[in-house]
N, C-alpha and C positions, 0 to 999 in steps of 0.2 A: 081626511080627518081621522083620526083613532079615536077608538072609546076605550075607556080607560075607568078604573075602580080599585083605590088600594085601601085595604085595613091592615090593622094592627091585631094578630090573633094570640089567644095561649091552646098552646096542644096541649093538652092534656093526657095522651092514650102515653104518653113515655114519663113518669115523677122522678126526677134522680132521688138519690137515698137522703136529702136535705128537704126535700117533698117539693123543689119546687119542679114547676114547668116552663118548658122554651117558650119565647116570645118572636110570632114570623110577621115578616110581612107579607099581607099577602094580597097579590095582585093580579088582575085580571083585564089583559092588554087585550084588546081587540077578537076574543072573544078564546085566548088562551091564557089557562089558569097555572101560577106558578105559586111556589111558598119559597123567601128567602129567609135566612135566618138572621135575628136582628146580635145575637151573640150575646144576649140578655134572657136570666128565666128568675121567674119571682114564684112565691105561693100563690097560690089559685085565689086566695082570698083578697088578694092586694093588687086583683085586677078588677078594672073594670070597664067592660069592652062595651056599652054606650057612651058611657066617654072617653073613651080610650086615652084612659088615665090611670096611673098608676098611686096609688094609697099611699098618703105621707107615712105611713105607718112603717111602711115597706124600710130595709135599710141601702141607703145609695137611692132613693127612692129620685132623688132630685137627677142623679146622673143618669139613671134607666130610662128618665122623663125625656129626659134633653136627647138621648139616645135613640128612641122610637120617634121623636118626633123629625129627627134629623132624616132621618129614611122617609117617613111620610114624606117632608120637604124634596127631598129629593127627588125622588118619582113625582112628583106632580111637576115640579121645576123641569122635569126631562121631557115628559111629556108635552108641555106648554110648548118649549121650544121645539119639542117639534112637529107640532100642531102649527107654529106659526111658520115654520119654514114649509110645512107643505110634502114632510116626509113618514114613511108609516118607520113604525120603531120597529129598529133591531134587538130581539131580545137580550144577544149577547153583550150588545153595547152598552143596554139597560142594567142588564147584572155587575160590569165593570166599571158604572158609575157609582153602582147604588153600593161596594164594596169599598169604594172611596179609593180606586184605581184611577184616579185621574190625572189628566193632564192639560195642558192648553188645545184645545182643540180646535184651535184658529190656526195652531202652526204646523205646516207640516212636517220639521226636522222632531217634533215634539210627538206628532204622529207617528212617523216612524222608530223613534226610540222606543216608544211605547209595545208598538207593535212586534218588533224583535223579540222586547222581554215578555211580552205575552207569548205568544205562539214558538219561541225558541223548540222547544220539543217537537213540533210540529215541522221545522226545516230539517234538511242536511249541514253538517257543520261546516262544511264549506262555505254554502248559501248564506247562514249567517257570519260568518268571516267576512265575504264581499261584500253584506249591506250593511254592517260597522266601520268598512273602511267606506263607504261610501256615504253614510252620517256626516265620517267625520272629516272627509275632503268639501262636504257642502257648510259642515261648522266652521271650519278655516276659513271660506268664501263669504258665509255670512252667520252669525251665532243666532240668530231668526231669521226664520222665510214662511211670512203669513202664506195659508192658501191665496190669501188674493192676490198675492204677486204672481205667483205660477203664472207663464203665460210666453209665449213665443219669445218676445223680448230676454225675457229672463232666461232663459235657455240660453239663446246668443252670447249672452252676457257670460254666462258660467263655462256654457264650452270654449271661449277662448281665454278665460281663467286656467280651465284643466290644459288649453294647448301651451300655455304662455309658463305654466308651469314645467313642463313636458310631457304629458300623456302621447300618447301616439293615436291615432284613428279609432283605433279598435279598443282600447282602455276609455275612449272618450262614449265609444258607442256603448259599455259595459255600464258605464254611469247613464248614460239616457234610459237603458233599458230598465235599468232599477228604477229610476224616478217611475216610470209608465205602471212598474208593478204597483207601486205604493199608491199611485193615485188611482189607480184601480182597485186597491181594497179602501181607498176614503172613500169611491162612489160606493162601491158595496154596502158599507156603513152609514150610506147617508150625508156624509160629512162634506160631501160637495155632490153638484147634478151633472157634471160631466167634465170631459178631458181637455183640460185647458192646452194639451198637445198633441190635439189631432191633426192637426196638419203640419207637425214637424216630422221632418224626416231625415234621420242620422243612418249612412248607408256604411254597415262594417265591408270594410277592405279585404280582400282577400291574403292575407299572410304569406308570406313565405316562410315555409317549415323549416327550420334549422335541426339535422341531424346527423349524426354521424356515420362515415360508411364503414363496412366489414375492415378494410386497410387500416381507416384512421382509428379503429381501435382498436387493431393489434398494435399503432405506435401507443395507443396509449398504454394497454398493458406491458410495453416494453419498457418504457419510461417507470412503470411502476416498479419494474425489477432491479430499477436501476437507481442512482441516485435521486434524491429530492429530498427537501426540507420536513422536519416532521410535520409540519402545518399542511404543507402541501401536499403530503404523500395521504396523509388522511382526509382531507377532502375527495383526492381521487379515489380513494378507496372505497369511499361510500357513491360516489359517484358512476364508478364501472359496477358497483354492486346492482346500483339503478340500471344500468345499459342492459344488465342480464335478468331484471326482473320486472320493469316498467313501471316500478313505483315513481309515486309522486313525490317532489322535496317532503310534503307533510308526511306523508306515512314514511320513509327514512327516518324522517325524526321521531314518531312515533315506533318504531318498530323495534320490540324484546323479544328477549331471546327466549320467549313464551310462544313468539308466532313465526319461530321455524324449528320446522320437523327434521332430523337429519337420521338417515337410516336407506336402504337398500333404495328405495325413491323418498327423496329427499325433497321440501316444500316449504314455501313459506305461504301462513293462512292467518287472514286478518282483514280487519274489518275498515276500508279503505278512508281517509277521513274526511274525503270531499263530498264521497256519495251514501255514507253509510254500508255500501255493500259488500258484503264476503268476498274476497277472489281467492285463488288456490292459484299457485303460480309453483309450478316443480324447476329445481334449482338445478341448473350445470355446473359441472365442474370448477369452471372457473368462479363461480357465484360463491360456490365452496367454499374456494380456499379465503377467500377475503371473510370471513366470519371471523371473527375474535374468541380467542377461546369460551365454553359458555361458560355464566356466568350465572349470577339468580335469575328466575323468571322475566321480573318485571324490570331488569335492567335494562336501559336503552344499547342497543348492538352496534351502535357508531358513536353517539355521542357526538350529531352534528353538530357545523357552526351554525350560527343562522345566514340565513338566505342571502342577506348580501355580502357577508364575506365568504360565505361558500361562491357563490356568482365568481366575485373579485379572485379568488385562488384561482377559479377555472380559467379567464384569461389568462395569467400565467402560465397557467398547464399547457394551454393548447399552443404559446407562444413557443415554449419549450419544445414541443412535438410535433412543431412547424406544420398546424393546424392553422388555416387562415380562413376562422368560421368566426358569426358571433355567437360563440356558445355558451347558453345559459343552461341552471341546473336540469331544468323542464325539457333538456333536449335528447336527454337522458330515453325519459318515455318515450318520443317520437324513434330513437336509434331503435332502442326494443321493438317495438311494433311493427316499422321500417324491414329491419335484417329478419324478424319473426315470421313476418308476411312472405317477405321476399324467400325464404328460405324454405317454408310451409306451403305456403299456398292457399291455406285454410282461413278465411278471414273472422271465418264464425270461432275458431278457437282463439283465435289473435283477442276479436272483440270481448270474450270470456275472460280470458285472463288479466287485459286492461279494465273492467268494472265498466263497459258501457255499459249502459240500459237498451240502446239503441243501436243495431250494426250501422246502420247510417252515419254515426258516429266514427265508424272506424272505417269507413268510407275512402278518408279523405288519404289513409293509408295504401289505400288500392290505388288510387290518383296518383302518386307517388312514383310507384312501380311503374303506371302505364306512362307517365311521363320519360322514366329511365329506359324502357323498352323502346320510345322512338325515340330516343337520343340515341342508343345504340345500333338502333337501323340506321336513323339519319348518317353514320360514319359509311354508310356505304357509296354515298353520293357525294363526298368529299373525296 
């Protein structure tokens, strides 16, 4: 049970230059004391805090009324509820009610939108890229989903929505994982007592890594010297720029000609947009020459297509260059990492220069390698 105590105060100790003062509310949950501001201040005279009434005298006196009282209402309305559900209050939840941030809080897609646009500053903008397309693959599916459907059933139900659509294993595991985060912060808030998907379990697939080796992308640089369509010679262009520096399609597209250095060691430094992190990546030669003359600062340095007609050119490419991969633009950073590793040796600079946080991460790099060293012994027993 919470205890609970709200009034309606005027501070006094600040008078703007009109002489009035703020009007807070202020409340005292469970034995910690806050002041909110009701975004109302009147003269001292035209309050009166035993009846926490405002003096018809006052002007807007009617709307300041309706205004203080709405706030009382609400903190007590919050509280009740959740006095009867049998949960102690979340202050912050309490603040985003009583601000008139609200939302259905029966539904969960209603939840999660909410909570994106609250805490956005608080993600990487990657993170929130994935849980808006994930919104809005479960709005597709249903435009409401009370918390009380959540439940094994429903799961079933959606994962072979996302398979009948085409997701692949690991896209499908991508969306489980996000639901689990969000109804982990609806427990946190109160807003349900536990995980309606504890005993589901979606197991990601282990990938096979598409990259390219040292060979297939000297044919690709060859092909670049050589003929190709304007559409398509500028896709590869920003595409082997990727092989030589392990950016991701988003930062390609993101990247001015603000965030490369060119001089005696030459770099490109920028702030990566998956993870927010700085990386310093020093440019070779060949990285060089594919730059566009500069330009203004904040011009983009490729001026990519987007994403799936960049995709769609690269099969072309690679038909051309009698590459018989399926390669997407993301293969880009695995080549980089792939030939950097292999080349270096150093996993901890590999890991630097791609923006992990974790070498573990770049791990799966070194798996690579060790796989290609017994495929090259294995020739000896053939």
């Amino acid at each position: 049970m919470n205890t609970s105590h709200f009034r309606i105060i005027q501070r006094t100790e600040t008078i703007r230059k009109d002489g009035t003062s703020s009007l807070y509310l202020y409340a005292n949950i469970n034995g910690v004391k806050k002041y909110f501001t009701t975004g109302k201040a009147i003269l001292t005279k035209h309050w009166n805090s035993k009846t926490q009434k405002v003096s018809a005298n006052c002007n807007n006196y009617t709307d300041i009324q309706d205004s203080i009282d709405l706030f009382l209402g609400r903190a007590k309305e919050f509280t009740a509820i959740a006095n009867i559900e049998k949960r102690t209050i979340d202050l912050d939840a309490f603040e985003r009610m009583l601000r008139g941030d609200v939302y259905d809080q029966a539904d969960f897609i209603a939840f999660m939108e909410h909570d994106i646009k609250n805490n956005c500053s608080k993600y990487e903008k990657g993170t929130i890229a994935n849980y808006k397309v994930q919104v809005s693959k479960l709005k597709f599916f249903r435009s409401k989903l009370p918390f009380v459907q959540l439940n094994p059933f429903f799961w079933r139900e959606y994962e072979s929505h996302l398979i009948g659509i085409g997701n692949n294993p690991n896209t499908v595991h991508k969306a489980f994982r996000t639901l689990k985060v969000f109804i982990h912060r609806a427990i946190e808030q109160g807003i349900i007592q536990a995980n309606p998907f504890l005993k589901v379990r979606v197991e990601r697939k282990e990938g096979k890594m598409q990259y390219l080796t040292r060979e297939e992308l000297h044919k690709l640089e060859k092909i670049y010297s050589g003929f190709l369509t304007k559409e398509l010679k500028k896709t590869l262009r920003y595409f082997l720029f990727a092989c030589y520096t392990g950016l991701r399609y988003s930062d390609i597209k993101e990247l001015k000609h603000n965030h490369i250095f060119l001089g005696e060691h030459s770099y490109v430094e920028k702030e990566m947009f998956k993870t927010s992190r700085k990386v310093n990546i020093p440019l070779i030669d060949q990285a060089k020459k594919l730059i566009p003359e500069k330009a203004l600062p904040q011009v983009p340095v490729f001026n990519a297509y987007c994403n799936q007609v960049t995709n769609r050119h690269l099969k072309s490419i690679m038909k051309l260059a009698g590459i018989n991969k399926p390669i997407s633009f993301h293969c880009a950073r695995h080549t980089f990492a792939t030939i950097t590793l292999g080349l270096s040796g150093d996993i901890a600079v590999v890991s630097k220069m791609l923006g992990h946080a974790k070498i573990e991460t770049t791990q799966i790099y070194a798996k690579v390698q060790d796989e290609q060293k017994r495929k090259a012994m294995g020739m000896w027993n053939s």
